[in-house]
N, C-alpha and C positions, 0 to 999 in steps of 0.2 A: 433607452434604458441606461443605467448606471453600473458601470463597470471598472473591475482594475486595468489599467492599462500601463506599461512599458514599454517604451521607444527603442531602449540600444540595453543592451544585457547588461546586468550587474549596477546600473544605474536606478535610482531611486523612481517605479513606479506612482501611479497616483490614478484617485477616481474620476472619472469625465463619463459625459455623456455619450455614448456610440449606438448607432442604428441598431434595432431590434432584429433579430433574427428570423428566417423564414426556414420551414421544412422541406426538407427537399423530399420527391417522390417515397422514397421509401425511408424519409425519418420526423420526426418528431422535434418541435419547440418544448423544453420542458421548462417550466415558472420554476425558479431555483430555489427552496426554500430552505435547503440546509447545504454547504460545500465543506470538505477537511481541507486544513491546510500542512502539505505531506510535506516531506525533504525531496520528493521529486519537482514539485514545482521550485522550489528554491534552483535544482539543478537546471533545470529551464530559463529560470531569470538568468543565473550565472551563463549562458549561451551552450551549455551541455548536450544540449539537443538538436542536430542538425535541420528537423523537421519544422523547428515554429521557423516562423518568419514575420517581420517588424511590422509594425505597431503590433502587439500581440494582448488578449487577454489569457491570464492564466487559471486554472482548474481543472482538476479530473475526476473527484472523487465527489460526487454529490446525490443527491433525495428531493422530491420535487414533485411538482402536478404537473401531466399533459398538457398543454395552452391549444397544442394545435400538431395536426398529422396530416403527413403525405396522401395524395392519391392514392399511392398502393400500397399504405399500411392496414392491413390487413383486422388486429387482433389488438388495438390498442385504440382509445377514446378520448378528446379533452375532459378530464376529470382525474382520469386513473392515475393513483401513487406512486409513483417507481424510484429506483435506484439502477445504477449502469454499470458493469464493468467497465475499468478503467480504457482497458480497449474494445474498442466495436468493432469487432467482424465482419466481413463482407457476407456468410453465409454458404457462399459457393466455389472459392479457392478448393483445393485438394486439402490443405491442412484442416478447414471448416467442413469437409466431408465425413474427412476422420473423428472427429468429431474436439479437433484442437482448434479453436475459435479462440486459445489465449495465446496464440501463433499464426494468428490470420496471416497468408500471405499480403492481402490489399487492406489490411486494421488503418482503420481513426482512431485517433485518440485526441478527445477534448482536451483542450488546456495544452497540445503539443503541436498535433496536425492543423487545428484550425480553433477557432477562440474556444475557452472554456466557462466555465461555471462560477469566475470570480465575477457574478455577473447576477441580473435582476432574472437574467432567462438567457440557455443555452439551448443551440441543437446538436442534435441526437444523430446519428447514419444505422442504417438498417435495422429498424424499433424493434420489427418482427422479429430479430435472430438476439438481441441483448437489452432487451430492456425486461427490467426483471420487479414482480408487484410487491410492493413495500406492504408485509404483513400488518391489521390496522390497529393492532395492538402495540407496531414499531416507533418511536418517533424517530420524525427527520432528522433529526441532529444524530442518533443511532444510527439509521440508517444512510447515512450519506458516509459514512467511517467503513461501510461494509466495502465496495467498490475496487477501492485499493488495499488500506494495510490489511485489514481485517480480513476479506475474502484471498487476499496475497497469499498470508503469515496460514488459512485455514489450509490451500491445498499446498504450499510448501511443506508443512508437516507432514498431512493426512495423505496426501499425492502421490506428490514427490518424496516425501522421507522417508513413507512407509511406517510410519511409527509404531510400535508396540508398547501394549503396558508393560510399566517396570523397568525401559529402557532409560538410560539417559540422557539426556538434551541439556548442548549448552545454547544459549543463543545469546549472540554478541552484538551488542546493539538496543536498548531497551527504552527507543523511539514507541514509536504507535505500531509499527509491522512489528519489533520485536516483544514488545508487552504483548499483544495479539499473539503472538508463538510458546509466548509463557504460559498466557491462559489457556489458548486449545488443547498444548502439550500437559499444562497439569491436568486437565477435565480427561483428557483421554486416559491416564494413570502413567503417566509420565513421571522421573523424578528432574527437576531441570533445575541446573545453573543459569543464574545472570549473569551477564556481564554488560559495565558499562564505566564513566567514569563518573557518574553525576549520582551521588548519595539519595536524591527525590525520587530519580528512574528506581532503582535498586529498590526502595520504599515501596514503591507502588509493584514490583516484579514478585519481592514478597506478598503481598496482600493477594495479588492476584493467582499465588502458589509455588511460586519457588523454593525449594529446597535448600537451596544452599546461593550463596551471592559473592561477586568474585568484585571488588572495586579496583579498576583498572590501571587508574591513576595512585594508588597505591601499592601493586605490585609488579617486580621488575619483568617476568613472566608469565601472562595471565594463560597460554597453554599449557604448563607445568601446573597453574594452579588450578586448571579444570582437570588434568589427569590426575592430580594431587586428589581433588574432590570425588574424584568417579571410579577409582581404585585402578585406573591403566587408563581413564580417557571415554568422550564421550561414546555414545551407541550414533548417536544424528546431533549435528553441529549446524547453524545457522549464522552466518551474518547477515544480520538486520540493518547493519549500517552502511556497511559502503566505503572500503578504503584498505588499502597495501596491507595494511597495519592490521585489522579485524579480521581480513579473508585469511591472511596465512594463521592466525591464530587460530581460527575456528577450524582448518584444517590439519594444526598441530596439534590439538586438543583432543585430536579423537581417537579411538584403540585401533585393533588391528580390524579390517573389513568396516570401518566405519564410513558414515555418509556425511560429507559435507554438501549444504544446500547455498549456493549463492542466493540471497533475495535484493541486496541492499546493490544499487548503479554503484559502478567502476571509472566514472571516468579519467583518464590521462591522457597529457596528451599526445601519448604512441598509442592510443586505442585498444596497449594491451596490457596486462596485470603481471607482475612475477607472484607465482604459487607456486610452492612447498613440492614440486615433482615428486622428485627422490621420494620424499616419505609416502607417497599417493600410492608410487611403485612396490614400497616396500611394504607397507603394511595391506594394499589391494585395497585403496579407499574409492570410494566412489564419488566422484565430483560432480555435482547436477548444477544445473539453474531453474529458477521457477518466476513464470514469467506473468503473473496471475493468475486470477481463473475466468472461467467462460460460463456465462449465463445460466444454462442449462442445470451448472452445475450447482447452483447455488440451492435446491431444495434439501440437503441433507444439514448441510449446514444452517440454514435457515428451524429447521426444524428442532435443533439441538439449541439456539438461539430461545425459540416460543417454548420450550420446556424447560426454560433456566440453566441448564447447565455450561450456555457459555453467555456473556453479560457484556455484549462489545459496549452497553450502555457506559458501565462503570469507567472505561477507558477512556470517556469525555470529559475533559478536565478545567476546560475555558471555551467561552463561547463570544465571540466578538462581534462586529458590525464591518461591512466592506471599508470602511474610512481606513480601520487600525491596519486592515492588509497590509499596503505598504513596507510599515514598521516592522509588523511581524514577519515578513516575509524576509528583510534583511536579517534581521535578528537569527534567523536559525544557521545563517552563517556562522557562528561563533559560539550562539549557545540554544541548537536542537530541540532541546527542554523534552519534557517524558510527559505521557500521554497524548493527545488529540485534545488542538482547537479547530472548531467548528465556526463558521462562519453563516452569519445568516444576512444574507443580500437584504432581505426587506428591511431589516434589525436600524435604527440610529441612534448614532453616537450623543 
């Protein structure tokens, strides 16, 4: 099959041919026919992730047909549509008992643990506990966006935030996970700030329901400017992005008893972040992380999806072919870009 492949980190990837993939007992081959291309696989190439290991392919977030299943998959067929959580679950850890399968203790994750879905066909580990039927009303290209930001950005909010109508949400970062936090937080009756520094993001954060828009790169304090907008500070604060810079604002930003949600990687390289303590203490903020969602969880979301009032369709903004990977994938070094490209393996250039 044809796939993206990279040798040593940070180095210029490319497509070649690599051995087709087999199921193991309890997973699943799936024919890849739509993948997103996130800013976590960017983190991956750049070597951010202790887990991949060399020649690696990369992908996590994707939509696709069964090709073929394990002995003891139980509840799943070559034919059937699915979409995966970014991470797979063992099933049977304590955390997976509890019913936190986006905290497996023993989790796969495509595109990190072992090859991913920048690929003609990926496999799957434990189909029975995370593979999830892509409604037939969905297309792939929609559905392969749910996985990561979109199913991420849903229960960071809904989850983890707690969110309320009438509350306000800034969310910093307005990639594919923070546009995705735009939309659910406006459909839920949210009023929410963007932030970001790219005038296109901000375009599209509008469109998608933003109240008010904070351009980053134009002001000298963007937590002054979300407490400026929200008359003392948000109610629930996200970064969507990922970096020193975004995380203490988004927990500067917010009033007294407010919730900051981490979603966006952290990496440095002392493995740890400086945040804003003092004011956590002082005003009793609540500091969470949210680490996606788990399978099971996706029919409520899904359901609010088939009834239109949330459109992760809209959020697809370019769609390419495996060759451009490469390109694109260096490219978000520098410049991120707003919305989700989608990638279709079969697709040529």
């Amino acid at each position: 099959m044809r796939a993206v492949v990279f040798e040593r980190f940070g180095e210029p990837a490319e497509v070649r041919q690599v051995p087709d993939p087999a199921p193991s007992e309890h997973g699943v081959v799936v024919r890849v026919e739509a993948t997103g291309l996130c800013r976590s696989d960017w983190h991956g190439w750049q070597g951010h992730d202790p887990d991949i290991t060399l020649p690696h392919v990369p992908g996590h977030e994707l939509a696709g047909v069964v090709e073929a299943v394990g002995d003891r998959v139980d509840h799943w067929h070559p034919g059937d549509r699915v979409t995966v959580p970014f991470i797979c679950a063992c099933g049977t850890c304590p955390a997976c008992a509890a019913g936190d399968q986006q905290v497996c203790e023993r989790q796969t994750q495509p595109g990190f643990t072992h090859r991913g879905s920048f690929a003609e066909y990926v496999a799957l580990e434990h189909a029975d506990v995370n593979l999830v039927a892509v409604p037939e009303e969905l297309s792939s290209g929609t559905a392969a966006a749910l996985g990561c930001r979109f199913a991420t950005a849903f229960r960071a909010v809904v989850t983890q935030g707690r969110l309320a109508a009438g509350e306000w949400v800034a969310v910093h970062g307005c990639g594919g996970v923070g546009l995705s936090a735009v939309m659910i937080a406006a459909a839920s009756g949210a009023r929410v700030v963007a932030v970001d520094v790219s005038a296109g993001a901000l375009d599209l954060a509008r469109k998608f329901g933003a109240a008010a828009c904070v351009d980053a790169s134009r002001v000298p304090d963007t937590a002054q400017a979300v407490r400026d907008l929200t008359g003392g500070g948000a109610h629930l604060s996200l970064d969507a992005l990922g970096s020193p810079a975004t995380c203490a604002a988004s927990v500067n930003g917010l009033r007294r008893r407010g919730r900051h949600i981490q979603v966006g990687l952290l990496p440095s390289p002392t493995g740890t972040t400086a945040v804003p303590m003092a004011r956590a203490i002082a005003l009793e903020l609540e500091l969470l992380g949210s680490h996606g969602m788990a399978a099971h969880a996706y029919p409520p979301m899904l359901e609010l999806v088939r009834a239109g009032v949330l459109r992760p369709d809209l959020l697809v903004t370019s769609t390419i072919s495996l060759d451009a990977v490469p390109a694109a994938l260096e490219a978000m070094g520098t410049a991120p870009g707003a919305g989700v490209t989608v990638i279709e393996p079969w697709k040529r250039s």
